[in-house]
C-alpha positions in Angstrom: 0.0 0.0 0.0 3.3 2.6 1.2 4.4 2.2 -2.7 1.1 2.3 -4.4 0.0 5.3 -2.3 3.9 7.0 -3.4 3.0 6.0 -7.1 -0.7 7.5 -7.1 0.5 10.4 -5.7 3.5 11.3 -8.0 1.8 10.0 -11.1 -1.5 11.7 -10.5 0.7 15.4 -10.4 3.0 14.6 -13.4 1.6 16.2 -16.3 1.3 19.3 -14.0 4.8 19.1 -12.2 6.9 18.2 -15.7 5.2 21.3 -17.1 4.4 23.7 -15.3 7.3 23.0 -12.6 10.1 21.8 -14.6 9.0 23.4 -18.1 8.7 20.6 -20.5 6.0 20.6 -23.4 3.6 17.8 -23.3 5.8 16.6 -26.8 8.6 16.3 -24.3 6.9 14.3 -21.8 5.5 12.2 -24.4 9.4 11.2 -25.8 10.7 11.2 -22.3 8.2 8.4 -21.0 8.7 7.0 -24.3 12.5 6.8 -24.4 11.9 5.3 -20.9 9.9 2.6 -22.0 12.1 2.0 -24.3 14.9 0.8 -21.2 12.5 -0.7 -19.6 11.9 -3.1 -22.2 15.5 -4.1 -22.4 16.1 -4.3 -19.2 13.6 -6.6 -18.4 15.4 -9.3 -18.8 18.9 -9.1 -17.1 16.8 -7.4 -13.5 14.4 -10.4 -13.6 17.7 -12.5 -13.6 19.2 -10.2 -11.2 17.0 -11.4 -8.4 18.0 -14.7 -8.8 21.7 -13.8 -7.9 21.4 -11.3 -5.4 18.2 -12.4 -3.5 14.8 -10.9 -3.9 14.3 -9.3 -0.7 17.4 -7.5 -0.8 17.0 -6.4 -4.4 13.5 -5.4 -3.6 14.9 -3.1 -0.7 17.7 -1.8 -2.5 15.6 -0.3 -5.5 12.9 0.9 -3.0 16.1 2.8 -1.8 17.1 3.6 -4.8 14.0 5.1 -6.3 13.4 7.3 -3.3 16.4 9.0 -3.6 15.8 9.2 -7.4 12.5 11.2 -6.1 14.3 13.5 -4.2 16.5 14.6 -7.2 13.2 15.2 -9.0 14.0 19.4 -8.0 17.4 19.0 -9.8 15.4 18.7 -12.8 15.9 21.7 -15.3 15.5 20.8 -19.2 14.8 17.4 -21.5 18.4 15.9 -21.1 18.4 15.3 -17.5 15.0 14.5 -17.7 15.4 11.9 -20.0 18.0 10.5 -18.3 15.9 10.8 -15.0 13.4 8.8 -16.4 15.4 6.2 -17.7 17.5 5.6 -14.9 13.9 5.5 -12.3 13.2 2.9 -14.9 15.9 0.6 -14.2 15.5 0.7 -10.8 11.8 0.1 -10.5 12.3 -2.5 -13.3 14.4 -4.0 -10.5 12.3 -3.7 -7.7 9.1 -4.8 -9.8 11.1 -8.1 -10.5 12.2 -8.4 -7.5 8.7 -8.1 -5.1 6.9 -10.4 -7.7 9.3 -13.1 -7.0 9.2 -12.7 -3.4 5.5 -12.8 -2.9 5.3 -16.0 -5.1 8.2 -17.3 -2.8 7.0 -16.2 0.4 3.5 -17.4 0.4 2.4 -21.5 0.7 0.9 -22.5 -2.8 -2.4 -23.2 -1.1 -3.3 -19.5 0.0 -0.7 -18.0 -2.7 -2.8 -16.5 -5.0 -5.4 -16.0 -2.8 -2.6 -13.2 -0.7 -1.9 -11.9 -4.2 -5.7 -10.8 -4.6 -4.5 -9.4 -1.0 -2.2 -7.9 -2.1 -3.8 -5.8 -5.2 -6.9 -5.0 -3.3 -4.2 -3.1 -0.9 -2.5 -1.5 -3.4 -5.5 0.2 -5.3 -6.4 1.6 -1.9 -2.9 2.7 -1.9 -3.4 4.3 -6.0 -6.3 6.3 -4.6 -4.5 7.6 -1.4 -2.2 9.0 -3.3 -4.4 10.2 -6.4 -5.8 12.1 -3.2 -3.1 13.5 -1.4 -1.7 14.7 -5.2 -5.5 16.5 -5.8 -5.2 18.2 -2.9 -1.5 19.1 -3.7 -2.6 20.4 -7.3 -5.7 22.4 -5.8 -3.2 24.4 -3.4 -1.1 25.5 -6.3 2.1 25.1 -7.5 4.3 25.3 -4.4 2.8 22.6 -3.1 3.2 20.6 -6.3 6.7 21.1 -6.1 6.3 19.0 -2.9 5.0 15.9 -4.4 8.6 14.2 -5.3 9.7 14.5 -1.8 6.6 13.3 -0.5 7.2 10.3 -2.9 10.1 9.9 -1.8 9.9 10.1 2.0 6.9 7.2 1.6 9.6 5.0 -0.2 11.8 5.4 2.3 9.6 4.1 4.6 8.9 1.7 1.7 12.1 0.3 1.9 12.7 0.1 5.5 9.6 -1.9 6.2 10.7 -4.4 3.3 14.4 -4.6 5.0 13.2 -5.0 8.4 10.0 -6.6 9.0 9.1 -8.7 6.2 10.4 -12.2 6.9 13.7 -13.9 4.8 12.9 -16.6 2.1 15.6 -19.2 1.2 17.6 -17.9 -2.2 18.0 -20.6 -5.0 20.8 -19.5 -7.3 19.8 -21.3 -10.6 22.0 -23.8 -11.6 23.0 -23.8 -15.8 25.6 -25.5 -17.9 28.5 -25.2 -16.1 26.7 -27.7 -13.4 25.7 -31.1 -13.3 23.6 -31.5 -16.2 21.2 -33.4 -14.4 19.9 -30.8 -12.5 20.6 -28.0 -14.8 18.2 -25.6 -15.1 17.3 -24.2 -18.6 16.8 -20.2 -19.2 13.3 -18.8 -19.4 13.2 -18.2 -22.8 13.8 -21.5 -23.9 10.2 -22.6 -22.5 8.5 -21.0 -25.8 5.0 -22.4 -24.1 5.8 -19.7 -21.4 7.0 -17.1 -23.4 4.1 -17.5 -25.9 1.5 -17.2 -22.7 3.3 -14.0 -21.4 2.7 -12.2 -24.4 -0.8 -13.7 -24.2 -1.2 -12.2 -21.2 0.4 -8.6 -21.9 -2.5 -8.5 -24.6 -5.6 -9.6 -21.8 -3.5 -6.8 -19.4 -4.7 -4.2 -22.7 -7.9 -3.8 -20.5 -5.6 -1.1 -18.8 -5.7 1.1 -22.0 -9.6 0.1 -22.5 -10.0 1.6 -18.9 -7.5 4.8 -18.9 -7.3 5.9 -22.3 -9.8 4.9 -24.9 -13.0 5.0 -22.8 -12.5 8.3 -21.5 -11.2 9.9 -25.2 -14.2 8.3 -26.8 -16.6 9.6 -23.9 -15.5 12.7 -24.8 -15.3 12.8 -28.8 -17.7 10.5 -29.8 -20.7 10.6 -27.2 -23.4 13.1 -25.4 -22.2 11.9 -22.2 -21.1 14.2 -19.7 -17.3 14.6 -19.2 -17.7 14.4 -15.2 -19.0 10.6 -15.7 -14.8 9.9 -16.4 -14.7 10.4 -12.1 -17.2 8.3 -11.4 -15.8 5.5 -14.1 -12.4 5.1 -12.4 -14.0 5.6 -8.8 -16.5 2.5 -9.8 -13.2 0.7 -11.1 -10.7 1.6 -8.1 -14.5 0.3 -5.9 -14.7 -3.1 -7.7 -10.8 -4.3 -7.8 -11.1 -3.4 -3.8 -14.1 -5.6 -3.3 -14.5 -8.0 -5.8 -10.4 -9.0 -6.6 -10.3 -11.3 -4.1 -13.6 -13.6 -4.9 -12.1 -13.2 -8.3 -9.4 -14.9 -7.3 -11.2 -17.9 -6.4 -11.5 -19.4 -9.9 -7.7 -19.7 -10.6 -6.6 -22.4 -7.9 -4.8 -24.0 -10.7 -3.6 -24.0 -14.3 -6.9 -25.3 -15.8 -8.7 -22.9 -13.3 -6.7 -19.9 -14.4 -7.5 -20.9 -17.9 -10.9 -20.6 -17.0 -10.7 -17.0 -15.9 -8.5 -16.3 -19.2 -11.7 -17.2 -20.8 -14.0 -15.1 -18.7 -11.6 -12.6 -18.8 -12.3 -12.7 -22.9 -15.8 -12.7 -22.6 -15.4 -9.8 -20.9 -13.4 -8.5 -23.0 -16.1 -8.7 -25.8 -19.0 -7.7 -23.7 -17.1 -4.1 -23.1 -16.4 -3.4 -26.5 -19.6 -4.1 -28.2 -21.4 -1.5 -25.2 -19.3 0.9 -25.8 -18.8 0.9 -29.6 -23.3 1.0 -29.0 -22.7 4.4 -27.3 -22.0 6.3 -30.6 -25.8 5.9 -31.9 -27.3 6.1 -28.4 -28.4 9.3 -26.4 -29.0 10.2 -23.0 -29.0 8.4 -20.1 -28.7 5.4 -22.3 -25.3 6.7 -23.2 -24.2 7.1 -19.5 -25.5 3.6 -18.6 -24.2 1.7 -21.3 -20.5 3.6 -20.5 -20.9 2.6 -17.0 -22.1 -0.9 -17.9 -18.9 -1.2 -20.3 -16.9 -0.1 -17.4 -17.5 -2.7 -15.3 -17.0 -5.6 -18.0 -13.7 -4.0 -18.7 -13.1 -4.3 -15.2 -13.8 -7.5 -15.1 -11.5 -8.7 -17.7 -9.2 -7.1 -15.5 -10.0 -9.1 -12.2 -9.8 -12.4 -14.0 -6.6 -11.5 -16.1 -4.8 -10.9 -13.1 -6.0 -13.7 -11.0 -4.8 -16.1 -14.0 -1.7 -13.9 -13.7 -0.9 -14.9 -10.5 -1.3 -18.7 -10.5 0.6 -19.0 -14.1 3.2 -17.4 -12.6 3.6 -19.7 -9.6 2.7 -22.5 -11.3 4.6 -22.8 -14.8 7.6 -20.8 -13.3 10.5 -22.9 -12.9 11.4 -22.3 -9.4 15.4 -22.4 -9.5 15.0 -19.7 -12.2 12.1 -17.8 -10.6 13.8 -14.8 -11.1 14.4 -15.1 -15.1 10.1 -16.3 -15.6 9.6 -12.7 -13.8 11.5 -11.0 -16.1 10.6 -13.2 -19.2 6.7 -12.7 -18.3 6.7 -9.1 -17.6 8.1 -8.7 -21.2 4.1 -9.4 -22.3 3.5 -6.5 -19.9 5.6 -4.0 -21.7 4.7 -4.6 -25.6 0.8 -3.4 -24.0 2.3 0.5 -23.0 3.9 0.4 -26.4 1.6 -0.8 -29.1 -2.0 -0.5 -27.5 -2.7 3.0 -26.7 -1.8 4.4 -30.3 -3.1 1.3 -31.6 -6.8 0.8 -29.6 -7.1 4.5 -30.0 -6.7 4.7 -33.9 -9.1 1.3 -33.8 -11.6 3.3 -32.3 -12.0 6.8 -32.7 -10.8 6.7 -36.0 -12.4 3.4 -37.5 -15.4 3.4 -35.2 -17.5 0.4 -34.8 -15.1 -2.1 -37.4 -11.9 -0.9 -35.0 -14.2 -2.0 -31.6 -14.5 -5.5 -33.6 -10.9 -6.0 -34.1 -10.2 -4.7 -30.4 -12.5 -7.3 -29.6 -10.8 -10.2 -31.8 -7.3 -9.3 -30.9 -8.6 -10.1 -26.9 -10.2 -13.1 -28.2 -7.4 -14.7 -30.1 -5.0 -13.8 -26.8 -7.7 -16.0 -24.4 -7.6 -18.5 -27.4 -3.8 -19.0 -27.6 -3.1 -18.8 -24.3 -4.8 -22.7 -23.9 -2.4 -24.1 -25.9 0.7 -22.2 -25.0 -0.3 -22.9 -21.1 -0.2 -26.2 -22.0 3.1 -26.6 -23.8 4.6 -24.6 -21.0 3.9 -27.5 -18.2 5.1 -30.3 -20.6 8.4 -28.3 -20.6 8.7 -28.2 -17.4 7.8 -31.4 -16.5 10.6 -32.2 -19.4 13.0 -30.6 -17.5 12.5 -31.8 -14.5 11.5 -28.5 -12.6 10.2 -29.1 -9.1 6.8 -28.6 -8.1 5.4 -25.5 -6.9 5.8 -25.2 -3.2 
């Protein structure tokens, strides 16, 4: 929640603080985030391997660390270069960190309450997103000098962040994966050379598109294509944020397994459809109809979001090779980094510029994810159980 409620609260004042504070144009923003996503992508690799050699608990602390101090050179700021470079170093390290905590709750918790903690564990953070969505609105409606505060208060929660990860949570046995050099009997094969689990993480980067769905297409095509009023966009991520709370952990329920995490892929897709074809209905409607139908395609797309993450979680711990936990982290949250790059520009030209055809394909491209992901799940555990990978704990 400490690190959700730091990351709601600088994100939520960024477009306002790189702007107005530092004195970038929004083109600048754009190419800076860009260019960060950019590192992030290659990175993602050698810092999911990275906890695998130096422990996740440690790594976790150190980039918590790492990125708080980041914060609090946020006021150094002062043109595009070291912005740029700001960005792309805060993406290392919370590349890093990201890896890092995602292989320690999968290590930490027993496989019989595991993903159950994970639901938990998101439930906590979204009440963490709107803490600090909060504590930024109020920063924004004070003006800019209290703007200017909102890296250090960022930063001071990581600290805290980071201290609470070093001291109090508990320490979880390291595996360093063994490879080639070792006996070849208990070697234990790179990541990417399970193609049935590579496959299913871009599978699931596509399903994880519902993100875009929620914070970028719905509320342009509110705006530009319906009658609805622009003050229904609150009350859209307000149901949202209210629904992951209350409803991620019954979610969870349905994926105690692989098979039952293949069933919430599906359910995920049906969502998936169901939000697409009420929203693309909005364009001929009026009225309250309009806001009803939004609201109704809202919650779909939420969701698909509650199920894809709940299949998230147990494919994870269950078609992860544990002595290279690690390396599956960074190999799976590849799939989550081709969804920032291609599907905003991509969803958005679908839609607003293609109309009703554009919500069809939207639609078919989260089908045909759900659809492959069956087999590729599938190929993924005979690998495994090819290489002789132990079972989950």
């Amino acid at each position: 929640m400490l690190s959700a409620f730091a990351t709601g609260t600088f994100l939520t004042g960024t477009a306002v603080y790189f702007t107005q504070v530092v004195g970038l144009s929004g083109a600048q923003v754009g190419l800076g985030m860009s260019v960060a996503a950019g590192v992030t992508l290659l990175l993602q690799l050698p810092m999911g391997r990275l906890s695998d050699r130096v422990g996740a608990k440690p790594l976790w602390a150190v980039a918590s660390a790492a990125e708080a101090a980041l914060y609090f050179a946020w006021p150094l700021i002062g043109g595009m270069v070291t912005f740029v470079l700001m960005l792309s170093v805060l993406a290392v390290v919370e590349t890093a960190g990201r890896n890092a905590r995602n292989v320690y709750r999968i290590a930490v918790f027993p496989r019989e309450v595991r993903v159950r903690a994970l639901a938990y564990m998101r439930a906590a953070r979204n009440v963490g997103y709107t803490l600090g969505a909060g504590a930024s609105g109020v920063a924004l409606g004070i003006g800019l000098d209290a703007v200017r505060l909102i890296p250090l208060v960022t930063g001071l929660l990581l600290v805290l962040n980071a201290l609470l990860v070093a001291t109090v949570l508990p320490v979880i046995a390291r595996q360093v994966p063994t490879g080639a050099a070792d006996d070849p009997a208990t070697a234990a094969p790179p990541a990417w050379r399970n193609p049935g689990f590579v496959v299913l993480g871009i599978c699931n980067g596509v399903l994880s598109s519902n993100q875009v769905l929620l914070n970028v297409v719905v509320p342009l095509w509110l705006v530009e294509r319906t009658d609805a009023p622009q003050t229904l966009i609150a009350w859209l991520f307000g149901t949202n944020t209210v629904l992951a709370v209350l409803l991620q952990v019954r979610a969870s329920r349905v994926a105690d397994s692989v098979d039952g995490s293949l069933r919430a892929v599906r359910w995920s897709g049906y969502a998936f459809i169901a939000s697409c074809a009420l929203i693309a209905w909005t364009h001929e409607t009026v009225g309250w109809v309009s806001i009803v139908l939004i609201w109704a395609g809202h919650v779909t797309i939420t969701g698909a979001e509650l199920w894809q993450s709940a299949a998230d979680w147990c494919f994870t711990s269950e078609l992860s090779d544990h002595r290279r936990l690690g390396d599956y982290q960074g190999v799976w949250g590849l799939g989550y980094q081709v969804e920032p790059i291609v599907f905003p520009a991509l969803y958005t030209w679908l839609a607003l510029s293609v109309g009703t055809p554009g919500w069809i394909v939207i639609a078919l491209i989260g089908v045909a994810a759900a659809v492959v992901a069956h087999p590729a799940a599938r190929a993924a555990e005979r690998h495994l159980v090819r290489v002789g990978a132990p079972v989950a704990a």
